[in-house]
C-alpha positions, -999 to +999 in steps of 0.1 A: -163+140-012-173+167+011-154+203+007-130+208+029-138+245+049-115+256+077-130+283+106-099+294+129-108+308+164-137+284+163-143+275+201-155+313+204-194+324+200-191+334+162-166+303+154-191+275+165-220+289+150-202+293+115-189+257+121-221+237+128-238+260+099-211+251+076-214+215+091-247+210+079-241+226+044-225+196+040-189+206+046-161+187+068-150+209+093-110+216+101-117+232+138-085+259+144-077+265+181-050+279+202-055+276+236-092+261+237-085+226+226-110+210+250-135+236+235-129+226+197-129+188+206-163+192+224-173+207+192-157+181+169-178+154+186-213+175+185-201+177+147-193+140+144-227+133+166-249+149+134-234+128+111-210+152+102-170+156+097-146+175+116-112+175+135-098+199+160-058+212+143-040+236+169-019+264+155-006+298+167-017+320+139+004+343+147+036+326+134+034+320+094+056+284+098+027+275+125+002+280+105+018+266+074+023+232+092-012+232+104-027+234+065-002+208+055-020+187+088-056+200+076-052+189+038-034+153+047-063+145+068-091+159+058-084+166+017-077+203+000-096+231+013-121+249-002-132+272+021-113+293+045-130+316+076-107+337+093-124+344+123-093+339+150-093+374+171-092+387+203-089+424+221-073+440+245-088+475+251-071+504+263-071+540+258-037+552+235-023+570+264-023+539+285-020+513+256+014+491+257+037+481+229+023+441+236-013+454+236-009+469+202+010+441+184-009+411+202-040+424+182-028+434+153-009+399+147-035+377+158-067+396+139-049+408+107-011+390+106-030+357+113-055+361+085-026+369+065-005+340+068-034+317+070-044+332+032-010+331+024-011+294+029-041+282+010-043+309-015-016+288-038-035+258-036-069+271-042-053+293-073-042+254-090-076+241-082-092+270-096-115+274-067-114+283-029-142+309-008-121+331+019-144+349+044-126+373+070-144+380+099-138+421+106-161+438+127-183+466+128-156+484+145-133+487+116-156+510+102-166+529+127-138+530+152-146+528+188-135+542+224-105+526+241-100+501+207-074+518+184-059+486+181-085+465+174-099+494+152-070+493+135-068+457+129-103+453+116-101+481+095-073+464+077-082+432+071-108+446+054-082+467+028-062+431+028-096+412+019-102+442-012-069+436-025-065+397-021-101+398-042-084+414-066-056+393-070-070+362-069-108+368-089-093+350-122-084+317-104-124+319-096-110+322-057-135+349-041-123+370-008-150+385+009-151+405+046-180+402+070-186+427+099-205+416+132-221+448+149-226+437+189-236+401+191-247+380+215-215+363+233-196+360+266-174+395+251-205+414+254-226+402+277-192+409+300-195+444+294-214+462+325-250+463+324-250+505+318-224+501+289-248+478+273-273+498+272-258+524+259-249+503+232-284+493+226-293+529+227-272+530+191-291+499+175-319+507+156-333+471+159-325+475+200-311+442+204-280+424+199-277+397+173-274+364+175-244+346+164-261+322+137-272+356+119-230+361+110-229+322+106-259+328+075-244+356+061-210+331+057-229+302+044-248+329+018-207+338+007-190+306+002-222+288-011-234+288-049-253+324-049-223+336-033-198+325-062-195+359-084-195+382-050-158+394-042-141+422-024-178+430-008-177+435+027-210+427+046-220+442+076-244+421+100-252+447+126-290+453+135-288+486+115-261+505+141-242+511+109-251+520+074 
């Protein structure tokens, strides 16, 4: 029986590439979207087409009897999960002064409530099975802080305090929680950023280029695979050096 591994937000850059890499580890794929359901279906069938497993489950991650329901979906169809990526995000960024009360709490439930109730959800069932691999996808910006992001600053920086303290909790039930940090990657977020903004970024980058999404998508299958198994509470930055 394949092992069950779940990537939500995965019609985005960094959610497909973790999916096909998990994909051809070997793993059947539970595909989370919320409003890109055409998107995770095309990737189901490029799954299915490589002799692989996977199904597209819509949730609003946001709401913890949403995502509840779609883990009860994930593990009557496709069998208990033992892998979890929380990789579901999205930005919207402002400066403080001009930063709304929705701008603030749209980020901060969907990048760091969502990983939340998502965890909350499997962490009792991986805890029985003694086993389960959570990965949260945080971001270069949580540790660095950034221009015009508070919010997203804020909610990357704190799902990488929720990830130290899950690990803590749940290292006896041989359940590993680990963070990873992208530093600017390749994807349509970026490359929608004008051209002089982009290269002031690569200005920062001591490898001068911006990664590619498979290099986050390795650094996840090196986490929930075997030489992965007695890392927990780490948080690994994949970032071309920018920081250190």
């Amino acid at each position: 029986m394949k092992n069950v591994a779940l990537v939500t937000g995965a019609p985005g850059a960094l959610g497909r590439a973790i999916a096909l890499r998990l994909a051809r580890s070997g793993h059947a794929l539970a595909l989370h979207y919320h409003t890109r359901g055409e998107a995770a279906r095309q990737l189901a069938a490029e799954i299915e087409v490589e002799a692989g497993v996977a199904a597209p489950f819509h949730a609003d991650v946001r709401s913890g009897a949403d995502v509840a329901l779609m883990i009860s979906e994930i593990e009557r169809n496709l069998g208990p999960l033992a892998v979890v990526v929380n990789n579901a995000g999205l930005v919207r960024d402002r400066t403080l002064s001009k930063m709304t009360d929705e701008d603030w709490a749209v980020v901060l439930d969907t990048n760091l409530t969502g990983a939340f109730n998502v965890c909350r959800s499997v962490s009792e069932g991986m805890r029985e099975r003694k086993h389960g691999r959570i990965v949260n996808i945080s971001s270069i910006v949580g540790a660095t802080g950034n221009y015009g992001q508070a919010n997203y600053a804020a909610s990357k920086a704190g799902l990488i305090g929720f990830t130290k303290s899950l690990a803590r909790e749940l290292a006896r039930h041989n359940v590993t929680v680990n963070a990873l940090c992208p530093g600017f990657m390749e994807s349509p977020m970026v490359r929608g950023v004008p051209p002089e903004v982009q290269q002031t970024i690569l200005a920062q980058i001591p490898m001068r280029r911006f990664g590619e999404p498979d290099a986050v998508a390795e650094g996840v299958a090196y986490l929930v695979g075997p030489g992965g198994g007695y890392v927990t509470g780490q948080v690994l930055h994949v970032n071309g050096g920018m920081y250190m």
